[in-house]
C-alpha positions as CSV (number, residue, x, y, z in Angstrom):
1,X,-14.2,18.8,8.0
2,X,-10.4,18.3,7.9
3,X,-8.7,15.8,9.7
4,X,-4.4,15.1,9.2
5,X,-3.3,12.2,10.6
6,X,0.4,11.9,11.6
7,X,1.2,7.9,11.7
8,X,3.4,5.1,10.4
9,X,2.4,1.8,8.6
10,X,4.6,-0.3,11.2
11,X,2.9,1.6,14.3
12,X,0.5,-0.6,15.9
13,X,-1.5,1.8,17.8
14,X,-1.6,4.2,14.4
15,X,-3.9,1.2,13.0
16,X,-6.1,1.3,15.8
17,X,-6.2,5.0,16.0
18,X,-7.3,5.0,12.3
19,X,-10.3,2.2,13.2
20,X,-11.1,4.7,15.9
21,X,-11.5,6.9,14.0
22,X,-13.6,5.6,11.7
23,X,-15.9,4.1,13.5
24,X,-16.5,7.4,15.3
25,X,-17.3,9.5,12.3
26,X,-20.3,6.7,11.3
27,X,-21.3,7.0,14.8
28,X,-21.5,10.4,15.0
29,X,-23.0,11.3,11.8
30,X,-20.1,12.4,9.4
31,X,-20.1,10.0,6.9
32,X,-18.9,11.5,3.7
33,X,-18.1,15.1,5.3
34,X,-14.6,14.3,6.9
35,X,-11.8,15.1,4.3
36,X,-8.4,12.8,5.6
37,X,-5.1,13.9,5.0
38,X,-2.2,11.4,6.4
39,X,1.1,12.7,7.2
40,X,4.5,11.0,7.3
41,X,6.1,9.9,10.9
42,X,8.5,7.4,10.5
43,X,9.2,5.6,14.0
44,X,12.2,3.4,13.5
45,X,14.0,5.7,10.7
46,X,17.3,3.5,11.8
47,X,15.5,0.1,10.7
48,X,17.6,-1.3,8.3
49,X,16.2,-1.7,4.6
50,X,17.2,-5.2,3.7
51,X,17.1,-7.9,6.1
52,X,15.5,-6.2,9.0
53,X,14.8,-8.7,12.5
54,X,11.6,-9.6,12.9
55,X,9.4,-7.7,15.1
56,X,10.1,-9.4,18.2
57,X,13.6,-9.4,17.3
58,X,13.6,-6.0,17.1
59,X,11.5,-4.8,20.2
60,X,13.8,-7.2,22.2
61,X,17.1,-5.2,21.1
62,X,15.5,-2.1,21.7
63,X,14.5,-2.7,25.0
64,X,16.8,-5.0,26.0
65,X,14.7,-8.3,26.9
66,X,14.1,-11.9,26.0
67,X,11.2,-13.1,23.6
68,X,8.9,-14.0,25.5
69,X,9.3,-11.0,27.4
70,X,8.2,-8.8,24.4
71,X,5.7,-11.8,24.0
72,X,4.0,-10.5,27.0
73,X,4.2,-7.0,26.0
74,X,2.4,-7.3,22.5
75,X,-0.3,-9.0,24.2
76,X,-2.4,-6.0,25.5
77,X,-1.8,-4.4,22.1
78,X,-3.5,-8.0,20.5
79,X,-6.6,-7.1,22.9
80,X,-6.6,-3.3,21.9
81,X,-6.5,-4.2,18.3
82,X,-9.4,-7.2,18.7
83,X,-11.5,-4.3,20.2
84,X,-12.2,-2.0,17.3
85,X,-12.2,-5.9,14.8
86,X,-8.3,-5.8,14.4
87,X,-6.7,-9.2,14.5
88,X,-2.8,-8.7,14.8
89,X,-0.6,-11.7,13.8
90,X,3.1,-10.6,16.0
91,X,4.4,-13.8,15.2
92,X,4.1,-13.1,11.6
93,X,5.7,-9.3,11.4
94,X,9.0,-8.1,10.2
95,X,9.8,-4.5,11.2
96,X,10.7,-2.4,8.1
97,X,12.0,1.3,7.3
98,X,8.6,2.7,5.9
99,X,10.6,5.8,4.0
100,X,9.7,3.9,0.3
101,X,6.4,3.1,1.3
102,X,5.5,6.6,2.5
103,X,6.8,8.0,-0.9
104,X,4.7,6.0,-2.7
105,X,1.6,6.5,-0.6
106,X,2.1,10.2,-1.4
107,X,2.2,9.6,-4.9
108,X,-1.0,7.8,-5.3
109,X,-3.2,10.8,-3.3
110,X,-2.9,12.4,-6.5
111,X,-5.3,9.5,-8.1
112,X,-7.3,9.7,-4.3
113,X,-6.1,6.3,-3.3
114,X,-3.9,6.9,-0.2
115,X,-6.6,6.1,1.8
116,X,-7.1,2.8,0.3
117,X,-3.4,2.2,-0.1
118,X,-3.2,3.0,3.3
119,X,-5.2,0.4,4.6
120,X,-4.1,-1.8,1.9
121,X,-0.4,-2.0,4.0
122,X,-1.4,-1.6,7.5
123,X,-3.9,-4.4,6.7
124,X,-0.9,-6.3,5.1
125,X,1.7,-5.6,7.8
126,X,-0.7,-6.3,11.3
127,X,-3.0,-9.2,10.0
128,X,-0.8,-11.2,7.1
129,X,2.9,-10.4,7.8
130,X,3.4,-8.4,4.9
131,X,7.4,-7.4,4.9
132,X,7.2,-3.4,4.1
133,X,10.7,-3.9,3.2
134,X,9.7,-5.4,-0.1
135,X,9.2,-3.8,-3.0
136,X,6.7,-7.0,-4.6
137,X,4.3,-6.5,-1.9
138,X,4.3,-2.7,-2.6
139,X,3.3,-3.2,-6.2
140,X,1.3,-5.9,-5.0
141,X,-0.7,-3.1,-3.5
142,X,-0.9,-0.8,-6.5
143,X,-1.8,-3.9,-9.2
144,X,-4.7,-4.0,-6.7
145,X,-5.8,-0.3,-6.5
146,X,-5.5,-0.3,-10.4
147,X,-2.5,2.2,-10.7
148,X,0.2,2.0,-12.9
149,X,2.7,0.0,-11.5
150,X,5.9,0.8,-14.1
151,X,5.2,4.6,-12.7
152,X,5.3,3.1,-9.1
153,X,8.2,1.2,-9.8
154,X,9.9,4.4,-10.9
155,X,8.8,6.1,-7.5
156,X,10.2,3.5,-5.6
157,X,13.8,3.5,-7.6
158,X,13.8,7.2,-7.1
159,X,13.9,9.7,-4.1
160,X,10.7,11.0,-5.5
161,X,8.3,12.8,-3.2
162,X,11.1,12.8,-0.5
163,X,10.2,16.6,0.0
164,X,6.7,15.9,0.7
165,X,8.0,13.6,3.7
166,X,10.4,16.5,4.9
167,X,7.8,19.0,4.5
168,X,5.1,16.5,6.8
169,X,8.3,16.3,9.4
170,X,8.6,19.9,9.4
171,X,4.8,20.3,10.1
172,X,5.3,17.9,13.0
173,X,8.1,19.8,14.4
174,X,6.2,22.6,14.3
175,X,3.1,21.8,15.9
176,X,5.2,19.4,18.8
177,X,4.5,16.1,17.4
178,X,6.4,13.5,19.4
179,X,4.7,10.6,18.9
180,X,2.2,9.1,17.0
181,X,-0.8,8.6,16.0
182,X,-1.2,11.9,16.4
183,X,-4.9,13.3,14.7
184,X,-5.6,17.2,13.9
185,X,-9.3,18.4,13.5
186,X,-9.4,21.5,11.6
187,X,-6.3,22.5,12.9
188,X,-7.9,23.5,16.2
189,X,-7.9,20.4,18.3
190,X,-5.6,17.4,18.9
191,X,-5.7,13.7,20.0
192,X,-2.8,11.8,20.6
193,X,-2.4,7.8,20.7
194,X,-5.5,5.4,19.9
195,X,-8.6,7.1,22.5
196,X,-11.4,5.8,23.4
197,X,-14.4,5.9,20.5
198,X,-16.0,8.6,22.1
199,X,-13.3,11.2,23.0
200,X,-13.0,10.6,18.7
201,X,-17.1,11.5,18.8
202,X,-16.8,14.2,21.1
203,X,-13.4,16.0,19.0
204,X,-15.6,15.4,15.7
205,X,-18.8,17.5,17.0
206,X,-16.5,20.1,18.4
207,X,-14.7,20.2,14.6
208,X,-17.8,20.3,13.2
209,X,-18.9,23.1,14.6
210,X,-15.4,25.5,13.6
211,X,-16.5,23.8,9.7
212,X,-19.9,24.5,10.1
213,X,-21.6,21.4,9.2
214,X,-23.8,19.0,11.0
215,X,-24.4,15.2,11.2
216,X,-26.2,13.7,8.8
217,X,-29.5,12.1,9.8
218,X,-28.8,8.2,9.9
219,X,-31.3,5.9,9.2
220,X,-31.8,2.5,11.9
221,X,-34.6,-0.3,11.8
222,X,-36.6,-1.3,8.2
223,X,-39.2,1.6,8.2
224,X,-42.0,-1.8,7.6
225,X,-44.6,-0.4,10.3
226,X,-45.9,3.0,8.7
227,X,-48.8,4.4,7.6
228,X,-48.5,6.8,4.9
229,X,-51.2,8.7,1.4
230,X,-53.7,7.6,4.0
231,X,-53.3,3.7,4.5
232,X,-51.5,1.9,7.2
233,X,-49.4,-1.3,6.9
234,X,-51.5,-3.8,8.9
């Protein structure tokens, strides 16, 4: 089964979307079936590259309010997040302009580690304060995933991969993507923003069944109380 996933590192509700995700496809029996591709959307493409606010900062020039006004807004987001085992640090994060970050993650799907690279950031960014910004933390990333980090310095000194990101635009341009995160199930059915875990269940039997594959039997308790070649367990 294919799923694309349209999202941002710096998007809060992209990192709960992804959890979602994931915990639905264990849930519902897809475990190992589900092939993830993760487009580019960039949602602050303005955010400056070097010295960018923090996030409150930032939120409270965009929508023109005090501190602890965005204080109170980030606090729903906190309990979304602490729902699906996220812990988001707000006071910690910096926003950032995600265009080097998303070049590199496109250059490590060819060694199949955008997934974990992925993770690896939005992990970085919500829960430690990770600045995006910085190209250290980057390479601190790809040291850990065991990639070559001279070749992922050279990505990031370049415009390398820029294409790919235009061509992931283009794609949401042409399929109305106006916000994210924004998932595509075998490009038949759409879910946008973080749903609830079982409209992510429901979509996945309904994809399933346009791929042609079924859930795989899960196993639950310690299989101790059997009988079996004619003797019981007493």
């Amino acid at each position: 089964m294919k799923i694309e996933i349209f999202s941002d590192f710096t998007c809060p509700f992209c990192y709960i979307g992804k959890r979602e995700l994931e915990h639905a496809i264990e849930k519902a029996g897809y475990a190992g079936q589900v092939e993830i591709e993760y487009k580019t959307y960039q949602i602050g493409p303005e955010t400056p590259k070097e010295n960018a606010p923090s996030l409150y900062e930032g939120m409270a020039a965009k929508f023109d309010a005090s501190i602890d006004e965005v204080k109170e807004m980030t606090k729903g987001i906190t309990m979304r997040a602490g729902e699906v085992g996220l812990h988001y640090n707000f006071e910690e994060m910096k926003t950032a302009h995600t265009e080097k970050a998303h070049r590199l993650a496109k250059w490590t799907t060819q060694f199949g580690k955008e997934a974990a690279f992925t993770e690896a950031l939005m992990n970085g960014y919500f829960t430690a304060g990770k600045d995006l910004n910085e190209d250290a933390f980057l390479l601190e990333v790809i040291v850990d995933l065991d990639l070559d980090i001279e070749d992922a310095k050279s990505v990031l000194s370049s415009n390398d991969f820029i294409e790919v990101l235009d061509k992931d635009r283009y794609d949401a341009q042409q399929i109305g993507v106006q916000s994210v995160p924004f998932f595509v199930f075998e490009n038949r059915y759409g879910i946008k923003g973080a749903e609830p875990n079982e409209v992510f269940v429901r979509t996945l039997h309904q994809a399933a069944e346009i791929a042609g594959i079924k859930p795989v039997l899960k196993m639950v308790g310690d299989g101790e109380v059997v009988c079996a070649d004619g003797e019981c367990k007493l």
